[in-house]
N, C-alpha and C positions, 0 to 999 in steps of 0.2 A: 504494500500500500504506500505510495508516493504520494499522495494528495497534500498540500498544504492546507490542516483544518482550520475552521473560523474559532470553533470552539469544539473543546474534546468531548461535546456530546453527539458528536457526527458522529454516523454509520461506521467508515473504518476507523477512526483516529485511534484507537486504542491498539492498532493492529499497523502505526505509522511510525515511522524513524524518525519525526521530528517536523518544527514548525521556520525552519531556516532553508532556503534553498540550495544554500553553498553545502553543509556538511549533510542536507540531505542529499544531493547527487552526488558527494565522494560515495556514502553510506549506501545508495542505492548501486552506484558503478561498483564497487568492492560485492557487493553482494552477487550483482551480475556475472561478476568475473569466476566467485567462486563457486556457482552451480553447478556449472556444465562436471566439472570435476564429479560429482553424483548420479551424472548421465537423466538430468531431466531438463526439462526446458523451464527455464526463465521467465518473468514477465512483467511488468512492472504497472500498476491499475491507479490510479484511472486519469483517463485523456478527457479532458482535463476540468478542473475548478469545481469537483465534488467534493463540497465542504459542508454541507448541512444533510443532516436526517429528514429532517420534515419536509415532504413535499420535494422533496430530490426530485422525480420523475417530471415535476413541471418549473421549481424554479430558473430562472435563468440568468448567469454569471453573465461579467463586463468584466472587462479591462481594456486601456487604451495599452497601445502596441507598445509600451515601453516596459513598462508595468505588469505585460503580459510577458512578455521574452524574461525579462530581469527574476521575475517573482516567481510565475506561475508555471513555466514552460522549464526553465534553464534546468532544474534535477530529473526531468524526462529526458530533454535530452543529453544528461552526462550517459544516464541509463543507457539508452537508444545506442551511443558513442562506443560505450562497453560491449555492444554486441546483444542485445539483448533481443533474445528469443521471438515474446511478443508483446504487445502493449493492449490493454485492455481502453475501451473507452467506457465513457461515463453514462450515469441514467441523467444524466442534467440536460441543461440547455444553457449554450454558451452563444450569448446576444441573439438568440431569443431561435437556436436551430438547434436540436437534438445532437448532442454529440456522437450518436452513433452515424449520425448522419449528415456531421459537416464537413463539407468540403474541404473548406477553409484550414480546418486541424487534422483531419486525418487525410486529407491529398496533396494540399500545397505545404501545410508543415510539413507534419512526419515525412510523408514517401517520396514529394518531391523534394523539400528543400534540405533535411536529414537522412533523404538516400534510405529509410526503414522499407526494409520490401522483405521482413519473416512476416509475421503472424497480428494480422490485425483482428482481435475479438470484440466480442460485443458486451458488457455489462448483463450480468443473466437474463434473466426471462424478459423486464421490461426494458434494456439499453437499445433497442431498436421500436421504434415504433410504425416504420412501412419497410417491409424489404427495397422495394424499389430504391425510395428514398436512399438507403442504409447502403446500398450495392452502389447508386451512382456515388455517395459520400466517401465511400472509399473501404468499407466494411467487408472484410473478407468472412469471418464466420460467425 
């Protein structure tokens, strides 16, 4: 769990390596690094700015593009940097489009501009809300 929590009564936070993005992307790249050594795959959840419990499936996260790279984004992508297996996305909405299903974060971030081309998942049951949608967004399973 990479998320950056609002507060530790979110869904994963208890299950997070911290609320810093610097020492959580060494924390999450070191972790990346030493998996594969156990012959399982990697993965690092969630893509991106799942940070509340309540209403996850419909709140909808912002940040302006500075703010987003510096804060939110930069311990994915040390993870991503490390090699990592696959990246889960989120049940949220980030400026106001399903993350299972934004373009925006799982096409032109991750695949195009950080080159991720393992394993795109989906946040369980509810992280997709139309396949169509989910498949052109960049959603592999």
């Amino acid at each position: 769990m990479i998320n950056l929590p609002d507060n530790p009564g979110g869904g994963s936070s208890e299950d997070g390596y911290g609320e810093d993005s610097v020492p959580l992307g060494v924390r999450c790249a070191s972790w990346v690094n030493g998996v594969p050594e156990e012959k399982v795959i990697d993965g690092g959840k969630h893509l991106a700015f799942n940070s509340m419990e309540w209403d996850r499936c419909k709140v909808s996260g912002s940040a302006g593009k500075r703010t987003e790279r510096e804060v939110f984004l930069t311990h994915v992508k040390d993870c991503v940097d490390a090699g990592a297996g696959s990246v889960m996305s989120a049940y949220n909405l980030y400026h106001g489009v399903q993350c299972g299903h934004h373009d925006y974060l799982l096409n032109q971030v991750l695949t195009d501009e950080w080159d991720f081309d393992v394993c795109l998942l989906r946040d369980f049951a509810w992280g997709i809300q139309v396949c169509v949608d989910a498949t052109n967004g960049g959603m592999d399973a």
